[in-house]
C-alpha angles and dihedrals in degrees: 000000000000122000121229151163126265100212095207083082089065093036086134096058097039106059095098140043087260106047097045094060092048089044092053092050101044080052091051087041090062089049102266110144098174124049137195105219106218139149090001121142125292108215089059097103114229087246093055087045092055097044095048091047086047096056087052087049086245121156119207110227100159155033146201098201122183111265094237096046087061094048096042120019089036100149100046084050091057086048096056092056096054085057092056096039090239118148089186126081107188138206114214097202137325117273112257099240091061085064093076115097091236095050109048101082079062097064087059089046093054108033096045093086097047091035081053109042084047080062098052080057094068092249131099131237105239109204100198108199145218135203094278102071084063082063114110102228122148100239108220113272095017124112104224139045109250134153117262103260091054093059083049095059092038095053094041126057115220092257090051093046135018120181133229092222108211114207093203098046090054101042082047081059088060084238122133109266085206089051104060102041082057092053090036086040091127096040108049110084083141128056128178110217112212127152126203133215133169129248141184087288098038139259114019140179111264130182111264102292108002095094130042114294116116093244093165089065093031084068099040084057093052093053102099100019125106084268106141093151129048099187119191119212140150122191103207122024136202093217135356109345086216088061086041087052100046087051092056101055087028084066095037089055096050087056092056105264119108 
């Protein structure tokens, strides 16, 4: 398993040309060898990305891609990630529409052709969950009452969806983070390591390592799964995320995985 940076974590220093390159060096310069490219500027074209990434010695693995793009401008966005030598097309979160009982069984309706036709490229749609798909709700039209994530990997085969799994989001819907890669463990090529401690105000967002998730078991569980990518964000930092994101690795290096 290779450790990289989600780039969410560093959205503020990655929304020009400029920044972007800074921003990619600074990230090899920690040690990441592997980014998710996510929330970065749009009008930074995929070739400039790759190149950028290539002369940093970065590999994209991943992707957070607008939801509309993959339901309607499907092809182009394939394109796009064969420009920038990425296998995974990634789903940010679920529209909010899609939440509702009476509407789910229309996120599988209408995400199983792109999802598909993704497939027949040879790459792989990623959903990358919250809190809320661990929610028990009776889609319309189904039978039984089952959280959210469970209809999902009922309604899509593993070639058709794989998952990002997020350790935080799981363990904030009180759910066993080494449960469920057990139960996701063919569909996770990409994880999402995020720790959480507690403040003053709760629960809050910590490097790898640094709050309370068993990460130790949390890697021992992901030996032997489908897991290629360990990819560190955190959405919100005390501090510089650059200094979030070198603690992390910092910490996952020093357990063995680069």
């Amino acid at each position: 398993m290779k450790t990289g940076a989600q780039l969410y974590t560093i959205r503020a220093y990655t929304q020009n040309e400029k920044d972007f390159a800074r921003s990619m060096k600074r990230i090899a310069q920690t040690g990441y060898r592997t980014v998710q490219i996510s929330a970065v500027g749009k009008d930074i074209r995929p070739e400039r990305i790759r190149e950028i990434c290539d002369e940093n010695g970065l590999e994209i693995v991943l992707t957070h891609s607008d939801v509309n793009r993959i339901l309607y401008d499907t092809d182009r966005l394939i394109a796009e990630h064969d420009v920038m030598g990425c296998r995974y097309i990634g789903i940010g979160a679920m529209p909010d529409r899609y939440r509702a009982p009476e509407w789910l069984a229309h996120f599988a309706e209408d995400f199983r052709e792109p999802a598909r036709k993704i497939a027949d490229a040879g790459k792989l749609l990623m959903y990358h969950n919250h809190n809320f798909e661990f929610r028990r709700i009776q889609a319309e039209g189904e039978a039984q009452e089952k959280r959210i994530i469970e209809y999902l990997c009922d309604w899509f085969g593993p070639r058709e969806l794989g998952f990002t799994l997020d350790t935080y989001w799981v363990q904030a819907a009180g759910a066993d983070v080494c449960q469920w890669i057990g139960l996701l463990a063919d569909r996770i090529p990409c994880v999402h390591m995020k720790d959480m401690a507690v403040g003053a105000e709760g629960a809050m967002m910590a490097p790898v390592m640094e709050g309370n998730l068993n990460f130790g078991a949390i890697l021992k569980a992901l030996e032997g799964t489908s897991c290629e990518y360990l990819l560190v964000e955190q959405d919100i930092c005390q501090g510089s995320p650059f200094d979030c994101l070198k603690q992390s690795y910092d910490n996952l290096a020093a357990a063995g995985y680069r």
